[in-house]
VEXSEMAR-123817 format. One record per residue (C-alpha): residue number from 1; residue in three letters; x, y, z. Coordinates in steps of 0.02 Angstrom, whole numbers, always signed. Example, Ala and Ser with C-alpha at 12.3 -4.5 7.8 and 13.67 -1.06 7.14 Angstrom:
// VEXSEMAR-123817
1  ALA  +615  -225  +390 .
2  SER  +684  -53  +357 .
This chain:
// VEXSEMAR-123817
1  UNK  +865  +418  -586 .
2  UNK  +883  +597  -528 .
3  UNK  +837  +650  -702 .
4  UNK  +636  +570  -659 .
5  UNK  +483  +582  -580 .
6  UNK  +356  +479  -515 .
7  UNK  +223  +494  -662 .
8  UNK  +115  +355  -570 .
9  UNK  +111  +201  -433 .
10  UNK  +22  +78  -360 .
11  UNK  +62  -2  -167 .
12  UNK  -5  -173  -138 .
13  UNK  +0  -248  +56 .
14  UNK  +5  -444  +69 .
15  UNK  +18  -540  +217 .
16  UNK  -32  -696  +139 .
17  UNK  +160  -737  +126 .
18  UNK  +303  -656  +32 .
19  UNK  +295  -702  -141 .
20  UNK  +439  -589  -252 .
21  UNK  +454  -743  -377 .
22  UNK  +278  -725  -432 .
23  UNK  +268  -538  -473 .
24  UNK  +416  -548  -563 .
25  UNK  +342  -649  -654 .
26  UNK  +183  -597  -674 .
27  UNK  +262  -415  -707 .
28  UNK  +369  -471  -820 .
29  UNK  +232  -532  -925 .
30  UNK  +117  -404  -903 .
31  UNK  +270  -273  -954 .
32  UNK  +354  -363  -1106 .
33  UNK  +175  -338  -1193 .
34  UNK  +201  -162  -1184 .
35  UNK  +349  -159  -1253 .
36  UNK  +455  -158  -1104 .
37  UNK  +620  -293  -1037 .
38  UNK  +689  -303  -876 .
39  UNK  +840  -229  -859 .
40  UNK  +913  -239  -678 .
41  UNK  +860  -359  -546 .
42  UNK  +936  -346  -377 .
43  UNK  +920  -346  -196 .
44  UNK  +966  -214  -58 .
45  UNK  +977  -219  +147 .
46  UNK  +910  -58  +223 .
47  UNK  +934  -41  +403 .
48  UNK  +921  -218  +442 .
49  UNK  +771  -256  +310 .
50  UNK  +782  -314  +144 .
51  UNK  +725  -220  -22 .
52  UNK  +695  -328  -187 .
53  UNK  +688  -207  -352 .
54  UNK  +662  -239  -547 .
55  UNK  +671  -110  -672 .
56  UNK  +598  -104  -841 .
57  UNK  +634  +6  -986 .
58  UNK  +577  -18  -1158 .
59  UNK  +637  -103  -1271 .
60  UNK  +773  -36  -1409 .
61  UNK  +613  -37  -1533 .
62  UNK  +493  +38  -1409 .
63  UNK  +632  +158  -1356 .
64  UNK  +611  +275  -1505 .
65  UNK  +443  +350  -1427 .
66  UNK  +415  +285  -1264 .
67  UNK  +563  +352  -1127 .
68  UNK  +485  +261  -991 .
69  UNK  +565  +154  -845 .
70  UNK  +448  +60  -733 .
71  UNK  +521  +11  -558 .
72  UNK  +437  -126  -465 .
73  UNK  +512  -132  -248 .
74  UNK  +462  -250  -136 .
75  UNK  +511  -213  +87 .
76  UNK  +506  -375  +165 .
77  UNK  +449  -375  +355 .
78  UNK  +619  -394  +458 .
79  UNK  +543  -530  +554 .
80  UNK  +560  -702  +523 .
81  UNK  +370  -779  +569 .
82  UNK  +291  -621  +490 .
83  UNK  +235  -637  +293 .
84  UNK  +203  -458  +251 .
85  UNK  +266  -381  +111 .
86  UNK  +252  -219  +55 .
87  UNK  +267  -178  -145 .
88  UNK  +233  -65  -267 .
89  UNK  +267  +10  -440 .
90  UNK  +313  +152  -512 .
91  UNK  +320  +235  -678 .
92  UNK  +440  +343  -710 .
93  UNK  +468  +458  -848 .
94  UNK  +580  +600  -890 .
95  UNK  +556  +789  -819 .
């Protein structure tokens, strides 16, 4: 969202195989204790390679004090015998 920044992240590398189904969710879990749902799942190609995203934001409850979105994007290598994925998080909060 233009109207963000970064207020932190966190890049992971794997190459032990690509694995999106299992931080989702993990994150999932991790984020609904904090008050957070996921909000928009989807899937993007870039230049011939393909980006996975989730978003968080928190929940209508949560929403009252915490303006928060966390954004969790995963780059897939482009080719087909390697297993490396690239992902990471970000928190995002309002400037």
């Amino acid at each position: 969202k233009p109207d963000y920044g970064i207020d932190s992240e966190q890049m992971y590398i794997t190459r032990d195989g690509y694995s999106w189904a299992v931080v989702h969710k993990l994150s999932g879990e991790y984020f609904g204790r904090f008050g957070f749902a996921e909000s928009q799942k989807s899937q993007a190609g870039i230049d011939g390679q393909t980006v996975d995203y989730l978003v968080w934001r928190p929940t209508w409850l949560h929403s009252v004090f915490d303006d928060r979105i966390v954004l969790a994007v995963a780059l897939r290598e482009p080719r087909p015998d390697s297993a490396t994925m690239v992902f990471g998080y970000f928190v995002l909060q309002p400037r």
